[in-house]
SERO-4910 file (N, C-alpha, C, O; in steps of 0.05 Angstrom, whole numbers):
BEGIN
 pado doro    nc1    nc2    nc3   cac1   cac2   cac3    cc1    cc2    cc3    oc1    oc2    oc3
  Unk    A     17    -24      0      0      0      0     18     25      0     39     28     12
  Unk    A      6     39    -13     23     70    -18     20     92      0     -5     94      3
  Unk    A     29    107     12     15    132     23     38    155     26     62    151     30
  Unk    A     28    175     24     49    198     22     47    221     50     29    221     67
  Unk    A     64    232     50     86    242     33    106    226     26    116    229      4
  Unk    A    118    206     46    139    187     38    130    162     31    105    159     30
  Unk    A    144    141     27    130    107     15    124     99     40    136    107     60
  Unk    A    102     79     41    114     65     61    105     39     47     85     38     32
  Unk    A    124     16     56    125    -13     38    133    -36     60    153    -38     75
  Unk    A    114    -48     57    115    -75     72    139    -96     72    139   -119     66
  Unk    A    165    -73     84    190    -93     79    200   -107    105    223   -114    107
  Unk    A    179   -113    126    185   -123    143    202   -113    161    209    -89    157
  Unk    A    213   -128    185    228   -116    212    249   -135    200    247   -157    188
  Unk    A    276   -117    211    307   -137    225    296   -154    247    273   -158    255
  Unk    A    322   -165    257    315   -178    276    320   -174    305    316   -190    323
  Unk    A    330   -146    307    324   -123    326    292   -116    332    284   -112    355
  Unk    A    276   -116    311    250   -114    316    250    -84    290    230    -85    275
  Unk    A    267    -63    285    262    -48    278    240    -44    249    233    -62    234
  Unk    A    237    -31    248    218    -29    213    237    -23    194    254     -6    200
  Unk    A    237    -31    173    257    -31    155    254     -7    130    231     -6    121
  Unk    A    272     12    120    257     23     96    245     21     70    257      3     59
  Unk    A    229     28     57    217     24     34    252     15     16    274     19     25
  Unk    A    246      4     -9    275     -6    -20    261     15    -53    238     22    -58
  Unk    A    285     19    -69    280     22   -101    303     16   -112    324     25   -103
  Unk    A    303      4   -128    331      2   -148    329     24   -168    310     40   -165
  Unk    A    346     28   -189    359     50   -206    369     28   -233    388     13   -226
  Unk    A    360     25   -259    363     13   -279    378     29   -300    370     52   -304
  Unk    A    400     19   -314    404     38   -349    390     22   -366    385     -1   -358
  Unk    A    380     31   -390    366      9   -407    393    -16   -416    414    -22   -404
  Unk    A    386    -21   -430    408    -45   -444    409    -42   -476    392    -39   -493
  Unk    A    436    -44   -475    434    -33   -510    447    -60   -532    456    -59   -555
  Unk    A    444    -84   -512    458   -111   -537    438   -124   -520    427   -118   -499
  Unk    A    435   -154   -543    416   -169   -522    429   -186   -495    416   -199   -479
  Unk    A    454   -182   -494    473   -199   -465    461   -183   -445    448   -192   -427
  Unk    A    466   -153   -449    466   -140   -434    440   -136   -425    436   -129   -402
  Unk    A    413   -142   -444    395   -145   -430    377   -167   -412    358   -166   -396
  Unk    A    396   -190   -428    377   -212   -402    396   -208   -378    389   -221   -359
  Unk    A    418   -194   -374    430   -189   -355    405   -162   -333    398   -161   -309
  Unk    A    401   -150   -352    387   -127   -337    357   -154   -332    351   -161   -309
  Unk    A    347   -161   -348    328   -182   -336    330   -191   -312    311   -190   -296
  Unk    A    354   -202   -306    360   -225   -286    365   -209   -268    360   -218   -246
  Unk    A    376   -179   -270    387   -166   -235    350   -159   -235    341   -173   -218
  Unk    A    335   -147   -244    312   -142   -237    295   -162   -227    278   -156   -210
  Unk    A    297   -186   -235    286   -219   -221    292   -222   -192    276   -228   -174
  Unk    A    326   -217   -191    336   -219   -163    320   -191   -145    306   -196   -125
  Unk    A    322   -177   -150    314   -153   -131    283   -147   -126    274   -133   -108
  Unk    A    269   -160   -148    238   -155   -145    232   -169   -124    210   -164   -115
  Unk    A    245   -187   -110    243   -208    -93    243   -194    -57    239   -204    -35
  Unk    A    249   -172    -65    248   -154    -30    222   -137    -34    213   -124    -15
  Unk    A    211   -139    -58    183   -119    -54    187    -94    -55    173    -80    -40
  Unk    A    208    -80    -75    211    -54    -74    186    -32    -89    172    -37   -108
  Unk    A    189     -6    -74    167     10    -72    170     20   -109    151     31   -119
  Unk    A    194     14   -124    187     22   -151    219      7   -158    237      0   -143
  Unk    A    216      5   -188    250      5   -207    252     36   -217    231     47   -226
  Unk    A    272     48   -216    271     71   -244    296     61   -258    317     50   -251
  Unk    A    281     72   -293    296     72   -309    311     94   -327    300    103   -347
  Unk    A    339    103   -318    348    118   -332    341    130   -366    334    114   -383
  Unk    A    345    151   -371    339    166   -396    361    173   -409    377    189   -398
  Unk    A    367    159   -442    390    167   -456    389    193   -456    368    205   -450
  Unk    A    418    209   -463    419    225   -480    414    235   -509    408    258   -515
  Unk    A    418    216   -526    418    217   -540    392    203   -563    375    191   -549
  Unk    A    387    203   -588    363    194   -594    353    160   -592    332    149   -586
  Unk    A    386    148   -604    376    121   -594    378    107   -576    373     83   -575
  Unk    A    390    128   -551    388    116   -531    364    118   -517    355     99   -504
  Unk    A    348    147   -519    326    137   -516    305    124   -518    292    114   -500
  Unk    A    300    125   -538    293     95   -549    295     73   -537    276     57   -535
  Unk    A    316     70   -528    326     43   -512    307     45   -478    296     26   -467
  Unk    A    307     71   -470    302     78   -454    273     70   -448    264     62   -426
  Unk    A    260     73   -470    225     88   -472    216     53   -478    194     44   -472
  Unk    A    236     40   -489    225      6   -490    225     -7   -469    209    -24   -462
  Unk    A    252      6   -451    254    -16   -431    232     -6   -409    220    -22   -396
  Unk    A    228     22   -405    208     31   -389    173      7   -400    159     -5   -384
  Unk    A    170     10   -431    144      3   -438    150    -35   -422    133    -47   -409
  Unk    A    170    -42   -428    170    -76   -417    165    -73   -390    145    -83   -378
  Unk    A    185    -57   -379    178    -63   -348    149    -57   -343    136    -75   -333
  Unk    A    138    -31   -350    112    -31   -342     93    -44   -354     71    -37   -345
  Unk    A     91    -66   -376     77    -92   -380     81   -119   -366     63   -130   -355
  Unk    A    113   -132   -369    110   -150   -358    127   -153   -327    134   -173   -314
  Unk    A    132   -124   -321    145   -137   -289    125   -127   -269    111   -107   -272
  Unk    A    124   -145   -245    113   -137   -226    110   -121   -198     97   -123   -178
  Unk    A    141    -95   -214    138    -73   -187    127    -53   -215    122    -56   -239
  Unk    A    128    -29   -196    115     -1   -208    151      3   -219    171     -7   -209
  Unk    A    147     22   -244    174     31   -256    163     62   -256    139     69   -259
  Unk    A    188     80   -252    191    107   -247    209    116   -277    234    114   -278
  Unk    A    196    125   -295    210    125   -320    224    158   -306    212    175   -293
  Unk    A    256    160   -316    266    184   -308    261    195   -343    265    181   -363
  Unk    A    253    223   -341    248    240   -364    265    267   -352    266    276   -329
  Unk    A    275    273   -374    301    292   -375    295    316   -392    287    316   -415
  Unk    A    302    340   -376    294    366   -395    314    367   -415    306    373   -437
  Unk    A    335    363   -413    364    376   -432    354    355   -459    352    331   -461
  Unk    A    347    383   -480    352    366   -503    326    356   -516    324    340   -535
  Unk    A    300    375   -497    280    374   -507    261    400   -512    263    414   -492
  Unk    A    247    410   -528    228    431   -526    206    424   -500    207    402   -488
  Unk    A    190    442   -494    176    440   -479    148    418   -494    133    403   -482
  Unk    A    150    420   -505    131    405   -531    137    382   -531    121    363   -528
  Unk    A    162    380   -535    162    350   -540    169    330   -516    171    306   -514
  Unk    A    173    353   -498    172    330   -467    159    328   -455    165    315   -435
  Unk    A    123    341   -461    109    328   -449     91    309   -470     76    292   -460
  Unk    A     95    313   -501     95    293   -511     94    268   -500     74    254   -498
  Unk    A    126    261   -489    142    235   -482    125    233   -459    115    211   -456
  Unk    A    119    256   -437    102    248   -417     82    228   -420     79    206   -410
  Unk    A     62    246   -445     35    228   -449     40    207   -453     27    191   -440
  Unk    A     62    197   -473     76    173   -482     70    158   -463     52    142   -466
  Unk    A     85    158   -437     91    147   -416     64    142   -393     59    120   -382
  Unk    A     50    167   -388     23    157   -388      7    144   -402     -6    133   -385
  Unk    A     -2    137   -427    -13    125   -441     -4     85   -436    -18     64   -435
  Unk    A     19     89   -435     36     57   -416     20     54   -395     15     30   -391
  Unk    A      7     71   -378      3     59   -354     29     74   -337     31     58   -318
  Unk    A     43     89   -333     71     93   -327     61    121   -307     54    142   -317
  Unk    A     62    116   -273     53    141   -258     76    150   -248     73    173   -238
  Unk    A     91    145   -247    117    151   -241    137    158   -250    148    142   -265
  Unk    A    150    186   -246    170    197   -262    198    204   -245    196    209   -221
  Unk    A    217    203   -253    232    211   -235    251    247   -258    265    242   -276
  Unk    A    247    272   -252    246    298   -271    265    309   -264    267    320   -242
  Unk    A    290    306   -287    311    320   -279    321    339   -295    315    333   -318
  Unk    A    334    358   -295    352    381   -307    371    369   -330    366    382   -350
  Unk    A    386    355   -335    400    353   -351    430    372   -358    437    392   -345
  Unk    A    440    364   -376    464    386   -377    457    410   -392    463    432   -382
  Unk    A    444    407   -417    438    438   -426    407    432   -427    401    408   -433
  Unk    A    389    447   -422    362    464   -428    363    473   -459    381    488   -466
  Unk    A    346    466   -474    342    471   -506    328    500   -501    318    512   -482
  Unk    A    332    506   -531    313    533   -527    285    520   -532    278    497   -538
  Unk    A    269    549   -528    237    527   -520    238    510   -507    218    497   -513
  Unk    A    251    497   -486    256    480   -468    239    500   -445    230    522   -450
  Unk    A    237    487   -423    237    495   -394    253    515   -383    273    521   -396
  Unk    A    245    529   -356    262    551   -345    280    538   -324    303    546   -319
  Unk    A    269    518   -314    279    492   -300    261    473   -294    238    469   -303
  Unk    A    277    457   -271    258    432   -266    236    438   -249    220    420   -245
  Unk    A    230    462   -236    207    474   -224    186    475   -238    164    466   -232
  Unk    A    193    486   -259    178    489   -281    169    466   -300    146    465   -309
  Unk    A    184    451   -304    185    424   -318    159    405   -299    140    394   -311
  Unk    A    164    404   -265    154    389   -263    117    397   -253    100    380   -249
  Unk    A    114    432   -252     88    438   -259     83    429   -275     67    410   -270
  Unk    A     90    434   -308     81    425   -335     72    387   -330     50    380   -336
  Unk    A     93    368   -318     82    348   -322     50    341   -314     31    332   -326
  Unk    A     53    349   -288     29    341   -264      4    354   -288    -13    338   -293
  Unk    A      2    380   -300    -13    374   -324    -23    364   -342    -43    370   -355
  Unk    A     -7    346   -343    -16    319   -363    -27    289   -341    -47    275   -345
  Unk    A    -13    286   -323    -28    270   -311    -17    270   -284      5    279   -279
  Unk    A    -32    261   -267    -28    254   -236     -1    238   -229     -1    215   -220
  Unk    A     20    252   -234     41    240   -242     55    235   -211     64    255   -201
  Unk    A     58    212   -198     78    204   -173    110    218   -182    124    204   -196
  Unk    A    120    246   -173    140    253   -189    164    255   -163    159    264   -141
  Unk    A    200    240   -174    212    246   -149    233    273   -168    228    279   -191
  Unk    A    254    287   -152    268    296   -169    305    292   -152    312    275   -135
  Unk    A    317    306   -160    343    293   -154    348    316   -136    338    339   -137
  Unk    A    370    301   -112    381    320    -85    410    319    -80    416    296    -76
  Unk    A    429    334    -80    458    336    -82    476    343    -50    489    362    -42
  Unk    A    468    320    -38    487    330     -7    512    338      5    522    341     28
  Unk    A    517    341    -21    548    356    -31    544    376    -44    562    390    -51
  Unk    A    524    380    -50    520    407    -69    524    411   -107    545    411   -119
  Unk    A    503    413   -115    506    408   -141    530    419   -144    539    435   -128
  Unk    A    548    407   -174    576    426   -177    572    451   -184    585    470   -175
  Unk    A    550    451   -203    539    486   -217    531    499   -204    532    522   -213
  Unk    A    518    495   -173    505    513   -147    534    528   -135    555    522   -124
  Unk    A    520    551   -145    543    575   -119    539    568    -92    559    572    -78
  Unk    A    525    562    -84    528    561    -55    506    533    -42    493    520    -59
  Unk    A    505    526    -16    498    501     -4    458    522    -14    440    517    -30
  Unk    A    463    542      4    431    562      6    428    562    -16    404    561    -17
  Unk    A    441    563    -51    417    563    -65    419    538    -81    405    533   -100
  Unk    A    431    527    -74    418    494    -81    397    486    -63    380    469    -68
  Unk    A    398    498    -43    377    486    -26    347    501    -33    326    489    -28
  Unk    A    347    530    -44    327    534    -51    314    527    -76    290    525    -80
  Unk    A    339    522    -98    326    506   -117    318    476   -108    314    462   -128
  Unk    A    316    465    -89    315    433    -89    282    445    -76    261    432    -79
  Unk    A    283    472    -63    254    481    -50    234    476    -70    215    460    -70
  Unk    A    243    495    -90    227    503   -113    210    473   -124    186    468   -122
  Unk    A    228    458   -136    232    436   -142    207    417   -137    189    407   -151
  Unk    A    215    415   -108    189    397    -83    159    423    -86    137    419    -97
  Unk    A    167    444    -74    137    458    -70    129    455   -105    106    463   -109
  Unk    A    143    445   -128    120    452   -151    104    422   -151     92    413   -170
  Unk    A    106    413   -133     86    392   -134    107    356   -135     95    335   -137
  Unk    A    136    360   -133    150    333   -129    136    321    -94    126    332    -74
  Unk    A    143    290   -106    133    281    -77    161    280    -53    160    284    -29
  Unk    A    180    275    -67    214    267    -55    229    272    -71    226    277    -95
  Unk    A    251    271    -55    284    278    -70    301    246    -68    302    229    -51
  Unk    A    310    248    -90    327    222    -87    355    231    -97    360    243   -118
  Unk    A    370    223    -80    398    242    -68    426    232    -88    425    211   -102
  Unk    A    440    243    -88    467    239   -105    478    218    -89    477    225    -65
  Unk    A    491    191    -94    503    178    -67    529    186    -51    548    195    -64
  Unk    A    529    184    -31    555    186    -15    562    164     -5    552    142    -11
  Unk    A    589    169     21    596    143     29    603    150     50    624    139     57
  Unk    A    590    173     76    592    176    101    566    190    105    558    208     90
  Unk    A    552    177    130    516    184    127    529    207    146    511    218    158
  Unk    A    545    213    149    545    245    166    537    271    143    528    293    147
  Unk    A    547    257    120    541    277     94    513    282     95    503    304     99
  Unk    A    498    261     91    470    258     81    454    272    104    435    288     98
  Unk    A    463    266    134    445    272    157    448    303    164    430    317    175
  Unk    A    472    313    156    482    342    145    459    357    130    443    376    136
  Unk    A    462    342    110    445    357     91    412    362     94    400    383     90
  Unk    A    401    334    104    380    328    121    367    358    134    349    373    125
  Unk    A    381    359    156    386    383    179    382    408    151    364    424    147
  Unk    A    403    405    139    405    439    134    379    449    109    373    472    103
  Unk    A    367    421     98    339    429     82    314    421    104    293    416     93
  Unk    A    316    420    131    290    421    141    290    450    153    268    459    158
  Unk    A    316    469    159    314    491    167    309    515    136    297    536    135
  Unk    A    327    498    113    307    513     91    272    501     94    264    494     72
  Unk    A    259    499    109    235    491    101    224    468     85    202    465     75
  Unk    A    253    446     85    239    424     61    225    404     77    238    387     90
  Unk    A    201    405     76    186    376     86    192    351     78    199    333     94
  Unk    A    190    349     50    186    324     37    203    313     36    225    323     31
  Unk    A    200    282     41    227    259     45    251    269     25    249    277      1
  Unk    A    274    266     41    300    262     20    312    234     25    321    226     47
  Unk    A    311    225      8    316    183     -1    350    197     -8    360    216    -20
  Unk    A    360    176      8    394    173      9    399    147    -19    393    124    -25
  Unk    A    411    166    -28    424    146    -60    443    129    -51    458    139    -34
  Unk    A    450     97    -59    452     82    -43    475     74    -71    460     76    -91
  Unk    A    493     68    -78    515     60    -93    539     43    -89    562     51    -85
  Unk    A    529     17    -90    552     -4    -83    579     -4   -108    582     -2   -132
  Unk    A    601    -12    -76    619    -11    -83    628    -31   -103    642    -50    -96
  Unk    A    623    -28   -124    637    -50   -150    665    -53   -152    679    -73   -153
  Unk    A    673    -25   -153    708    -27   -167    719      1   -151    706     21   -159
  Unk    A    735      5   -135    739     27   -121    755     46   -142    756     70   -138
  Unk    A    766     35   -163    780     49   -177    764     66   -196    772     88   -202
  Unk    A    737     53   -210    724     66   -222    705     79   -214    690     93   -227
  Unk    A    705     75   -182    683     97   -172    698    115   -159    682    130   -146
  Unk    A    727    124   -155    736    145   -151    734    164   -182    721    184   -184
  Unk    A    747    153   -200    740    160   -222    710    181   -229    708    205   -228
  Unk    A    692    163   -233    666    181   -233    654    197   -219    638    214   -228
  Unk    A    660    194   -190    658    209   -158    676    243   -166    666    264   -158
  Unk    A    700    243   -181    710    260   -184    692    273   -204    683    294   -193
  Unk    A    682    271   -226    663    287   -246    637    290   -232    622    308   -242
  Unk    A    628    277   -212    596    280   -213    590    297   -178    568    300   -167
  Unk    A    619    305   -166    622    319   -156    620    301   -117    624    313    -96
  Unk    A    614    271   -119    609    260    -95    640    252    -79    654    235    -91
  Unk    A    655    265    -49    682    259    -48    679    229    -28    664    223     -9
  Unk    A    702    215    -41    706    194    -27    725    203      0    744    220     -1
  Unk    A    719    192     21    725    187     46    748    181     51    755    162     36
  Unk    A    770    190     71    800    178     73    795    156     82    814    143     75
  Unk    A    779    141     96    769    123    108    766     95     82    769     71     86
  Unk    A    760    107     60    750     85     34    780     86     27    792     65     32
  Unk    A    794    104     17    824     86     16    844     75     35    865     64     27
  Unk    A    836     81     63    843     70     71    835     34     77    850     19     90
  Unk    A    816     30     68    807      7     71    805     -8     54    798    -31     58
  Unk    A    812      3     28    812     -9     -3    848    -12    -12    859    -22    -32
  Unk    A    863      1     16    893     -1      0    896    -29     -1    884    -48      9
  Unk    A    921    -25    -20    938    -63    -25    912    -84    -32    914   -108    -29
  Unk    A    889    -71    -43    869    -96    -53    869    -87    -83    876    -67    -94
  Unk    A    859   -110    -92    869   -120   -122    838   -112   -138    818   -120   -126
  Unk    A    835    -98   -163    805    -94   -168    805   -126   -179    821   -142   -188
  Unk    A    773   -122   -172    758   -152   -177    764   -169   -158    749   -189   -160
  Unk    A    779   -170   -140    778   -188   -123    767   -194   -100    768   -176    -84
  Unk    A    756   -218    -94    741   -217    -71    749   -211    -37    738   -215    -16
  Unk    A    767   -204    -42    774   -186    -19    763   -163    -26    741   -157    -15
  Unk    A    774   -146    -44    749   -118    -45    727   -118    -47    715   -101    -35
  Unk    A    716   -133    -60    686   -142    -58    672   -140    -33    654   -126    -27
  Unk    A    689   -161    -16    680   -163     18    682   -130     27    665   -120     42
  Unk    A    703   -118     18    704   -101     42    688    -72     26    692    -50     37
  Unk    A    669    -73      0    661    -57     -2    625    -54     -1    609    -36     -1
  Unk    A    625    -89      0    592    -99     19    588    -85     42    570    -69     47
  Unk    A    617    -95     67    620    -90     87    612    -54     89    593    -47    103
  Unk    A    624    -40     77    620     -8     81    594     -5     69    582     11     83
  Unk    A    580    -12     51    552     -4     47    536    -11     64    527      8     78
  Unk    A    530    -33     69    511    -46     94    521    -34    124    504    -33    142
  Unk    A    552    -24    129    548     -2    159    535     25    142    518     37    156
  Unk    A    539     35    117    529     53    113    499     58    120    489     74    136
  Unk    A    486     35     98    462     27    111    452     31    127    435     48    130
  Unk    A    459     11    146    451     15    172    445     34    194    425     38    208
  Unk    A    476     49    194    470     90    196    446    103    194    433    116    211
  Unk    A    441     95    164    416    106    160    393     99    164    375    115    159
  Unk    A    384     71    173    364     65    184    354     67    208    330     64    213
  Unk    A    380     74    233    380     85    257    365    108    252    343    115    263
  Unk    A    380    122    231    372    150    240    347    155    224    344    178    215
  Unk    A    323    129    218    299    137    210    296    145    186    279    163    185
  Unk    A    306    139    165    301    149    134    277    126    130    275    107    145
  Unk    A    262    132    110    243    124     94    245    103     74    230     83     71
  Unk    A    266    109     61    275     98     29    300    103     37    309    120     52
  Unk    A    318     67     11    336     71      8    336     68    -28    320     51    -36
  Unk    A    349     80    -44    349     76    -72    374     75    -77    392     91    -74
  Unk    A    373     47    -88    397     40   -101    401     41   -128    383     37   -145
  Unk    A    425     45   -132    445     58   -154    450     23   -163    471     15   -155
  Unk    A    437      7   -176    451    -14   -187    471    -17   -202    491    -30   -196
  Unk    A    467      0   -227    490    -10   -247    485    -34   -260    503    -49   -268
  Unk    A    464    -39   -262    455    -71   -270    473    -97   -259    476   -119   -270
  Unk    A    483    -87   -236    497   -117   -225    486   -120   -205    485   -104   -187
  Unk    A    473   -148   -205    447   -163   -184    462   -164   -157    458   -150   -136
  Unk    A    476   -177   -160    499   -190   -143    505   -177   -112    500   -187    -90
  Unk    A    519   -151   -119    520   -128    -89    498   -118    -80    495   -113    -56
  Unk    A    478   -113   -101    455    -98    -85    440   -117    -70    430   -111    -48
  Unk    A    437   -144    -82    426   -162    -67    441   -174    -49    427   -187    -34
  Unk    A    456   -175    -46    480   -181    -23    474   -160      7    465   -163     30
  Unk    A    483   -140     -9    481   -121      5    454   -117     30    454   -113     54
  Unk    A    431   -121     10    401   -116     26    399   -134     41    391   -129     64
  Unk    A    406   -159     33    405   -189     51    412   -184     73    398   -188     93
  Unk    A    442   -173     74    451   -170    105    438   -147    121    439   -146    146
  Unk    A    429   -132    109    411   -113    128    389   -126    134    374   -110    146
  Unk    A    375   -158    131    368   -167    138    327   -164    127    307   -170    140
  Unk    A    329   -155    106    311   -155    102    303   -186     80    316   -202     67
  Unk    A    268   -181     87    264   -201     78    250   -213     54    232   -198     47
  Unk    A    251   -246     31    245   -238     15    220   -245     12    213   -262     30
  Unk    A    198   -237     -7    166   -239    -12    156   -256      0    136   -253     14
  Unk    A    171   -282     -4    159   -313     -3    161   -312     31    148   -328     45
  Unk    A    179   -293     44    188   -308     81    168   -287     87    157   -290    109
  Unk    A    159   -260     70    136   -249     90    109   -261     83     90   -262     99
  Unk    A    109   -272     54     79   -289     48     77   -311     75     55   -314     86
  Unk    A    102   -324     84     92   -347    102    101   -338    121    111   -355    135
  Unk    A    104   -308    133    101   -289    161     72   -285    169     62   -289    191
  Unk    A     62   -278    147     34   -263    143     12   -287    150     -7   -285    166
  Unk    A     18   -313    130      5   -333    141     -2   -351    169    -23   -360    179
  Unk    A     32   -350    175     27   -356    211      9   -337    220    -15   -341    225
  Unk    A     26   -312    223      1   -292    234    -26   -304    227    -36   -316    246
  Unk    A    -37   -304    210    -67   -308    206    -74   -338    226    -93   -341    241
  Unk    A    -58   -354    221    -65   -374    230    -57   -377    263    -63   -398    275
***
């Protein structure tokens, strides 16, 4: 069952007793067919915790979206969570993105996840304030938008990213789903400093397992998120791909995790990458549970 302002999803208690948070994964489409029964199979593994939605990323470019707008139309025919198609201003008229809206409504598709992009077209949008009034016009759209606990790189300052993330939510978004980090002091930071800007509405901590430490310092450096002296120190003298780093980069998500479930978040959304493997690893040890152990929770109960 759904209810707002934040999710709430029947993911069961640890074995502390606590309540667990709503879960979402984060999909790219697939552009060969390997790569898509691969995206098949991590979505098989993960539908299996009952998450509150999948989203599926939006190309840049034309045939990638495309790729995009198929894999959204499959998921929302034959899989059985809700999919959050992400629709992207950069690179569209205002015309033709709510076009793609209707598109996406006409699927069956209530869920959007509305983001800025790198450039704004002309005839485009003034931003995503704006963008995400225009959608809720076309239909009753469940909309999240994106939150930077580091601070967008293009924001002059923490105050007016925080008032654009205002803007953003008051035009009618339900939540923010956050850039990932890898110390919840960042996130609970940020937390604090948009409830004294006035932000009500849930901010969902972006959740990004550790695959390859080398290529996520790499991308962490462009997309503006800093890694922790704490992560190289704990990743020195390990070999990429090996299951020693593997272990020890489960190990830092799930304390990450956990941080954040103390401190009462709502949602966690994970950053897949289309590899089944860590994210489900990962959730396991936080101890949540899968469909089939709450179908025969639910049954004792009854009985």
């Amino acid at each position: 069952m759904t209810s707002y302002p934040g999710i709430v999803s029947d993911t069961g208690h640890n074995r502390s007793g606590a309540q667990l948070p709503a879960l979402s994964f984060e999909f790219f489409p697939a552009r060969t067919p390997r790569m898509d029964r691969n995206l098949w199979r991590t979505m098989g593994q993960l539908e299996l915790f009952s998450p509150a939605f999948f989203s599926m990323t939006y190309g840049a470019l034309g045939s990638e979206r495309e790729h995009s707008i198929s894999a959204v139309e499959s998921l929302q025919q034959e899989g059985p969570v809700p999919v959050a198609a992400h629709i992207t201003a950069a690179g569209h008229t205002r015309d033709s993105l709510l076009a793609l809206a209707a598109r996406f409504a006409a699927l069956g598709v209530r869920r959007l996840v509305a983001l800025r992009g790198d450039d704004l077209a002309q005839g485009g949008f003034r931003d995503v304030a704006d963008m995400v009034e225009s959608l809720l016009g076309v239909a009753d759209f469940d909309i999240s938008v994106a939150a930077y606990p580091e601070v967008h790189p293009k924001a002059p300052s923490l105050a007016a990213d925080l008032a654009s993330l205002r803007r953003k939510l008051d035009a009618g978004s339900r939540r923010a789903l956050t850039q990932y980090f890898f110390d919840a002091d960042v996130f609970l930071r940020f937390r604090d400093a948009a409830l004294r800007a006035g932000i009500t509405q849930p901010l969902v901590p972006g959740i990004l397992p550790l695959h390859d430490f080398d290529k996520v310092q790499g991308f962490s450096a462009r997309c503006g998120a800093s890694v922790p002296d704490f992560l190289h120190e704990r990743f020195r003298g390990t070999r990429a791909g090996s299951t020693e780093q593997r272990e020890i980069g489960i190990d830092i998500i799930v304390k990450l995790c956990e941080n954040l479930i103390r401190e009462g978040v709502e949602q966690l959304h994970f950053y897949t990458l289309n590899q089944p493997n860590l994210s489900y690893e990962i959730v396991r040890r936080l101890q949540y549970p899968l469909r089939h152990e709450l179908e025969r929770n639910s049954v004792s109960r009854a009985a």
